[in-house]
C-alpha positions, 0 to 999 in steps of 0.5 A: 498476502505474502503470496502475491508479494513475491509476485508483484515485487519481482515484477516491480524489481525487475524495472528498476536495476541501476536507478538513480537517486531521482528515480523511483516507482510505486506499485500498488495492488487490492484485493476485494475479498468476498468472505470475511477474513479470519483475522483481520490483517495488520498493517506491516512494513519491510524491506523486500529487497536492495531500494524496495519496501512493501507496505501490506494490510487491509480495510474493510469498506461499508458498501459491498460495491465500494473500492480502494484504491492505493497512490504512492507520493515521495518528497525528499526522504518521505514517502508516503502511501495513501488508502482512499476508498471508490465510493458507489452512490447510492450504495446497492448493496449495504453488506461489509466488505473486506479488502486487502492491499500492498503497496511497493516503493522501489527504485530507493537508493539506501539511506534512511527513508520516513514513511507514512501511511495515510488512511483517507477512507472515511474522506478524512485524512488520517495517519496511521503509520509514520515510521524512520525505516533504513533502505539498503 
């Protein structure tokens, strides 16, 4: 996973230089993958950078052909990434599939910042993650 992040937040990084405290960007990116995992990833959260923080883990869905999708949201000091799953009816193809995800805040001016992961997979809003992390 650790691959594609230095990728996507240069990419994401290099819109961004000089932003003000109004101004911020989030990025999201999955990964449907067509074997199982060896571990199944954990959630993580860092700071990759001067105003950015990657937020990394996975979801397995129920439908083969199901997707996810990645939507970023800030209110005042809360940002707040939300996991919400592409449903396919009538599913064609009944085989678990796993996906793996990264979603980048950037554009953050330093301060501490709440972030909170919600997992809407199942239709039901969950919290996940809800942590204080300190942005530079």
């Amino acid at each position: 996973m650790k691959t594609y992040l230095v990728a996507l937040s240069a990419l994401v990084l290099g819109a961004c230089s000089g932003v003000s405290d109004s101004t911020w960007f989030f990025q999201g990116q999955v990964n449907n993958l067509n074997t199982t995992p060896a571990a199944a990833p954990e959630m993580e959260i860092e700071v990759i950078a001067s105003g950015a923080v990657a937020i990394t883990g996975g979801v397995t869905t129920e439908c083969w052909v199901d997707g996810v999708t990645l939507d970023g949201d800030r209110s005042g000091g809360t940002l707040t990434m939300t996991i919400e799953r592409i449903a396919q009816e009538p599913c064609t193809d009944a085989r678990t599939r796993h996906h793996t995800y990264l979603g980048i805040f950037s554009g953050l001016r330093p301060r501490d910042y709440t972030f909170r992961v919600i997992n809407a997979m199942s239709g039901t809003p969950v919290v996940e993650l809800e942590t204080i992390l300190e942005v530079k």
